[in-house]
Structures are given as C-alpha cells and as structure tokens.
C-alpha positions as a printed Julia matrix, in Angstrom:
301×3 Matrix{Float64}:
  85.03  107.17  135.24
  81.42  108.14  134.06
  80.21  107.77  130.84
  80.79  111.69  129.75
  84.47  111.77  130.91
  84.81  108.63  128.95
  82.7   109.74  125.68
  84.96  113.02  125.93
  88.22  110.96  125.89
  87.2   109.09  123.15
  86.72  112.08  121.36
  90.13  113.22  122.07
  91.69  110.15  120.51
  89.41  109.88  117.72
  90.44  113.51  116.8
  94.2   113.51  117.52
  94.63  110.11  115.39
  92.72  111.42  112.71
  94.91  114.36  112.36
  97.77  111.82  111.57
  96.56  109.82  108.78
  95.29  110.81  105.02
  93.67  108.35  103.41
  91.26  108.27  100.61
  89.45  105.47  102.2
  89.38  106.62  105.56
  86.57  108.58  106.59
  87.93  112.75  106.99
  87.33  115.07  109.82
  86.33  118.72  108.8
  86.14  119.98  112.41
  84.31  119.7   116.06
  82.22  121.25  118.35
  82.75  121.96  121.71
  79.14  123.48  122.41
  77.09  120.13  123.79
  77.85  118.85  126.91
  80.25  116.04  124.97
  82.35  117.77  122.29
  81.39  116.39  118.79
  83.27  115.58  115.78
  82.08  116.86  111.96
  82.9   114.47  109.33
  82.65  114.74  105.55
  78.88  113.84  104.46
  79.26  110.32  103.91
  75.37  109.27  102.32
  75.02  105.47  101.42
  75.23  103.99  105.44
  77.04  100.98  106.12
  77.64   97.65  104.43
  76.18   95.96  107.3
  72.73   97.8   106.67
  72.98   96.58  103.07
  73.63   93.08  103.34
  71.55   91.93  105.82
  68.87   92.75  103.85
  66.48   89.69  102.57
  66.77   90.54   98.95
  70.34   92.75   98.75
  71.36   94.42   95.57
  75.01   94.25   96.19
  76.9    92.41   93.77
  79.63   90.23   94.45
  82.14   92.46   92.83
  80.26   95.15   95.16
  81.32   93.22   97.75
  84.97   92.75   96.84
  85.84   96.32   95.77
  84.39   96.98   99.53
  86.84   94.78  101.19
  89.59   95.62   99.4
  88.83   99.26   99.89
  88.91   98.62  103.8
  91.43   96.59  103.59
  93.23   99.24  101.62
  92.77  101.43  104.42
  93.7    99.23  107.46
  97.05   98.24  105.39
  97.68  102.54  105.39
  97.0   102.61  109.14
  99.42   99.38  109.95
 101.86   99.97  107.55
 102.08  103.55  106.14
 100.65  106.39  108.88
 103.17  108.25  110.21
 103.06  106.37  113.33
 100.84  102.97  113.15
  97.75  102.66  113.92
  95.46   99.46  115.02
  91.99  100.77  114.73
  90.48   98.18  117.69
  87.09   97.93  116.28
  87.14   97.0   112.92
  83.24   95.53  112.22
  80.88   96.12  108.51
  79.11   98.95  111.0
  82.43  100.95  111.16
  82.72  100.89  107.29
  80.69  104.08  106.09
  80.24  104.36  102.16
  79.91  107.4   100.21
  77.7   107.91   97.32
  79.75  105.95   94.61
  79.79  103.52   97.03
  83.69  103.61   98.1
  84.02  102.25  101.41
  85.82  104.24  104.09
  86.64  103.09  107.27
  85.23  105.09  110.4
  84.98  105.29  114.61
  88.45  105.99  115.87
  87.51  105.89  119.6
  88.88  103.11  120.66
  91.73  103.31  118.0
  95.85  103.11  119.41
  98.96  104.61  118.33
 101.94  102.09  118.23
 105.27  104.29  118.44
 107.77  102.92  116.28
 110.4   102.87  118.83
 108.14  100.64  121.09
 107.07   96.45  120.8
 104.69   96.16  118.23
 102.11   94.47  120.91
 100.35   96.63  123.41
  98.65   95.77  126.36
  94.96   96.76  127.24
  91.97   96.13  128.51
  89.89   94.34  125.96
  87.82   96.53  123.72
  85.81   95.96  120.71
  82.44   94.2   119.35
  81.13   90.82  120.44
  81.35   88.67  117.45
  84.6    90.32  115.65
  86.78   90.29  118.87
  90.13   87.99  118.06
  90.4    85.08  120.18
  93.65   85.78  121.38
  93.22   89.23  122.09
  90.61   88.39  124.48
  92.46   85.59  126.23
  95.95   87.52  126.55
  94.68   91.08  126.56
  98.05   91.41  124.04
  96.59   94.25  121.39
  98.23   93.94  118.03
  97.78   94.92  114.45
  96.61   90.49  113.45
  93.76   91.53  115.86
  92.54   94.16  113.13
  92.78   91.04  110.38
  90.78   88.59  112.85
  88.31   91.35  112.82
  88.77   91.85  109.05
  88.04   88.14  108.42
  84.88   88.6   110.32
  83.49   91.46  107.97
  84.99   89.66  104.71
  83.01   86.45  105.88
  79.52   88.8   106.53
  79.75   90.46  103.26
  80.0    86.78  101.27
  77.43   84.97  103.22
  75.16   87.89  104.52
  75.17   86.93  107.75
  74.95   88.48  111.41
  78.38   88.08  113.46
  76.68   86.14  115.85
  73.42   84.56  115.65
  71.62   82.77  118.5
  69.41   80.67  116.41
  72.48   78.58  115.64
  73.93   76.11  117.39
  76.45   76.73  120.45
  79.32   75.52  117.73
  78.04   77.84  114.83
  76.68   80.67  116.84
  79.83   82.55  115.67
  80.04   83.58  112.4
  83.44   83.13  112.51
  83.47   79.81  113.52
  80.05   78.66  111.49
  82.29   79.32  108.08
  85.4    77.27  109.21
  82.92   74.7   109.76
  81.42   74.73  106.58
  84.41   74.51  105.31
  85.76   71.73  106.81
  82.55   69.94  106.39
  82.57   70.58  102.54
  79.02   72.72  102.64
  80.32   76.23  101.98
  78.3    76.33   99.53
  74.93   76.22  101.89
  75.8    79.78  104.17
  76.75   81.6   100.91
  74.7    84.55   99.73
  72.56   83.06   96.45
  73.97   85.77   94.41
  77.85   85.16   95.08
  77.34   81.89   94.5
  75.71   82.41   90.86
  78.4    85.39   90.23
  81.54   83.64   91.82
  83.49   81.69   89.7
  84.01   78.04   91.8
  88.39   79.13   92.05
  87.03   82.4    92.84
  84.76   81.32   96.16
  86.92   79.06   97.17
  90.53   81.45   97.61
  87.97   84.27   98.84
  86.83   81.35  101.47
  90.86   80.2   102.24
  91.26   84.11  102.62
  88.69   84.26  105.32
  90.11   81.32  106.5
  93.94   82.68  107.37
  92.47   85.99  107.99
  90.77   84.24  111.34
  93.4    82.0   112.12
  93.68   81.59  115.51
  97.37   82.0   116.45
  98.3    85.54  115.5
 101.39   84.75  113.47
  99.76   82.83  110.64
  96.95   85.38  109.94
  98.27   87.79  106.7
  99.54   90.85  106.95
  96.68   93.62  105.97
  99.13   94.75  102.88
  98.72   91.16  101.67
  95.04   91.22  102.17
  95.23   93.82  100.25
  97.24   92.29   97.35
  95.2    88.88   97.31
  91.62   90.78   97.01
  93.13   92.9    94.09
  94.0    89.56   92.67
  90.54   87.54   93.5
  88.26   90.69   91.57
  89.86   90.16   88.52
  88.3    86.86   87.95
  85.46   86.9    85.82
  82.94   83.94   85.29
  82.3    82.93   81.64
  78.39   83.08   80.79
  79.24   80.55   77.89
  80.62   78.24   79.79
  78.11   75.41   80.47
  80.2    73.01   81.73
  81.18   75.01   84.48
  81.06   73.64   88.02
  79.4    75.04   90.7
  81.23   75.07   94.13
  77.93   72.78   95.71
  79.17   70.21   93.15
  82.54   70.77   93.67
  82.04   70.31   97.36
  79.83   67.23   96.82
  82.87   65.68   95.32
  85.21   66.1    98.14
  82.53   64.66  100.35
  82.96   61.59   98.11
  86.96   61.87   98.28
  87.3    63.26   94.43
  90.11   66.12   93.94
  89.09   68.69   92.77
  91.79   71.61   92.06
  93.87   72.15   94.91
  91.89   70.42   97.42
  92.66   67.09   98.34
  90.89   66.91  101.78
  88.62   68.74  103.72
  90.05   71.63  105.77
  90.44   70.73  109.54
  89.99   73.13  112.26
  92.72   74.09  114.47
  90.6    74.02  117.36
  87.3    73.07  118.56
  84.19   75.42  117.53
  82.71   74.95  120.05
  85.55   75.47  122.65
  86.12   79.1   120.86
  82.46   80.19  121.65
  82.91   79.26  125.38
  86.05   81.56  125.63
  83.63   84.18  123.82
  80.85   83.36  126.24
  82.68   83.47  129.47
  84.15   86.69  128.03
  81.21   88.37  127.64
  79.99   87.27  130.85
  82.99   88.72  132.95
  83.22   91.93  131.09
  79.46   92.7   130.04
  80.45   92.79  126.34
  77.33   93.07  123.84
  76.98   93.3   120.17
C-alpha cells in the first residue's frame, strides 16, 4: 500500500469516527476537502499548540494546576470515547503532541487516524498490527498485538508523567534502564528520588500528599499487566480529586517531598508509605522489548 492510499484511509477513519462522538474536549471537525491529491480535514481553529511544545521548554510558564486541569481535561475526553460514544472508541495514539489547546487553554484531544471502533456486541480486545509512538506504546500491546482501551491509559500515564517532570518520552542521554520515561519515573520512585526528575515549579506548588498520589497515579496508570491499570473514568475522578489540594503559604513547617523521600531512604514512615515502591519488572528488560520492537517494525518517535 503506498503512502497516499494509506494517508487517504486514514482520513476516512479519522472523519467517520469523528462524526460519532461530541465532546467538548475533543477537537471538532467543520468539514474536508477533497481538492489536493490527499483529501484534508478542517478543524475548528485551535491557537495555543500542544502541551508538549510548552513543557519542554527550559523556563515553562505552566503551572502545576495548568498541568492538572490539562490531564484531567484529556482524560475527560478519553473516559467519553471508552465509556460514553455511541460505540467505543480507543484512540491508539494518545501522546502530549495529540493534545491541541485552544486559547483558554482547554485541552482537546486530536489525530484520529489510527483511532478503532469497538462494537459493543464484539470482545472488548482487538487485534492489530501495532501502531502508535515510540515512547508511549504499552508494553503489552506491543508484545501481544491485543489492542484494548488500558493501552490508551499506558499511553495516558506517559503524558501525565511528561507534563509533571517536563521530560521527553524517551531520551538517549539516559541510561539503557531510564531511557524511557516511563520506566525512569518508576525508578525514581522506587529509589525514593522522585523528587530529582520533577519540574522545579511542581515541586514548589505541589503539596508533598499532592506529588506523591499524582506520582502513585502515574504509577497504576503504566502498570504493566493490563488489568491493574484504572479505568480512564477513574482517572478521571482521582485528578478531579488531586486539583483540589491547595498548599498553605503559611505553613512553614511543611515538608517537602525531597525530605520526605530522604526519610524513607533512612526507613522513617512517612504517611502512607512504609517502603519504597518495587518494580514489577526489570527497567531495563522493558526497554529491550521496546528496542527490539522498534528494530523489527522501524518505529520512531
């Protein structure tokens, strides 16, 4: 198939599942154009780019509530497409790039190409060929090939991770066990330095509760067996929850989540924590099942 043929059916699913969901944070189609050589969709005017152009940034302005009401808007808007469309939807390429925000800043999720209809009648698991961005694929997706709607919440986790620590997906400065964003947060989690990949200014603005359910979110979000990642609905419900905490500017005695995790280096409880977290598989065995991925299907970022 060349790559017209396969830019024009692309087009043909991106426009035939956007004429089945209404969402307020889902990007809306005003019409298309058949008169290039590949027909063209015409979306709403959507000015303020991506998150991913606004956090990777040196010095970005977005506030950690910024942040937050972003995610939960997405999230919003993968729970409608899982749970409420008309027929679901798994959008297949959920990444900060495909998150387009308007000029109050209201996220709305975009690129419906790749995007599949699961009929209600049918198992809630489809089979495909593997399709998505290096760096936010789900494990298990790429291993089985076994499409469902946990593979839009691995992805998820991905973007909430990027948007608290300001990080790249995949950076190959790292080493082989951190390359992965995904995996270079579990780490830091279970090694009690969290606090180190964190964006400056969540860490000053988060409350130390605050980072570290936002961080246990992430955590479940990339679990790697399917079953124990959330439901998008109870994404949803959990980031409604996590904005309403505020951080007392009177409160000197406060402690920061670098001394809370200094602690439970030296075996102190602190809140709920006990222990660190432990992995549920090696790091570095997850970035060799990305690597020989991309190697057998020429997958790039």
């Amino acid at each position: 198939m060349d790559v017209d043929q396969i830019q024009v059916d692309q087009f043909i699913n991106e426009l035939f599942i956007l004429t089945q969901v209404n969402h307020r944070y889902v990007v809306k189609v005003l019409g298309f154009c058949f008169e290039s050589k590949v027909p063209e969709l015409v979306y709403e005017y959507i000015s303020n780019g991506t998150p991913s152009q606004h956090i990777h940034k040196k010095l970005s302005w977005l506030t950690l509530d910024h942040r937050l009401r972003i995610a939960t808007e997405a999230a919003s808007a993968l729970s409608y497409l899982h749970s409420d469309a008309s027929i679901p939807i798994i959008h297949r390429d959920v990444k900060s790039a495909n998150i387009l925000l308007n000029a109050d800043y209201m996220a709305k999720i975009a690129d419906f190409g790749a995007s599949r209809l699961v009929p209600l009648d049918q198992p809630q698991v489809i089979n495909t060929i593997v399709h998505g961005t290096f760096g936010y694929l789900d494990p298990e997706y790429i291993r089985s090939g076994q499409l469902t709607e946990k593979s839009d919440v691995y992805s998820f986790g991905v973007v909430l991770a990027e948007l608290m620590t300001g990080k790249k997906p995949i950076c190959l400065e790292r080493s082989e066990a951190e390359r992965f964003l995904a995996t270079y947060f579990i780490v830091s989690m279970k090694e009690n330095r969290l606090s180190q990949i964190l964006e400056p200014r969540v860490s000053r603005e988060g409350t130390l509760k605050q980072l570290q359910e936002i961080a246990e979110l992430v955590e479940r979000c990339l679990c790697l067996k399917s079953e124990e990642r959330p439901a998008m609905k109870d994404v949803v419900i959990e980031l409604e929850r996590l904005r309403k905490y505020r951080k007392d500017p009177w409160d000197v005695n406060q402690q920061s989540l670098e001394e809370s995790e200094s602690l439970q280096s030296e075996g102190v409880r602190v809140g709920s924590h006990t222990e660190p977290l432990s992995l549920p598989t090696s790091a570095t065995e997850i970035s060799r099942q990305y690597y020989s991925f991309q190697l057998q299907h020429d997958i790039s970022d």
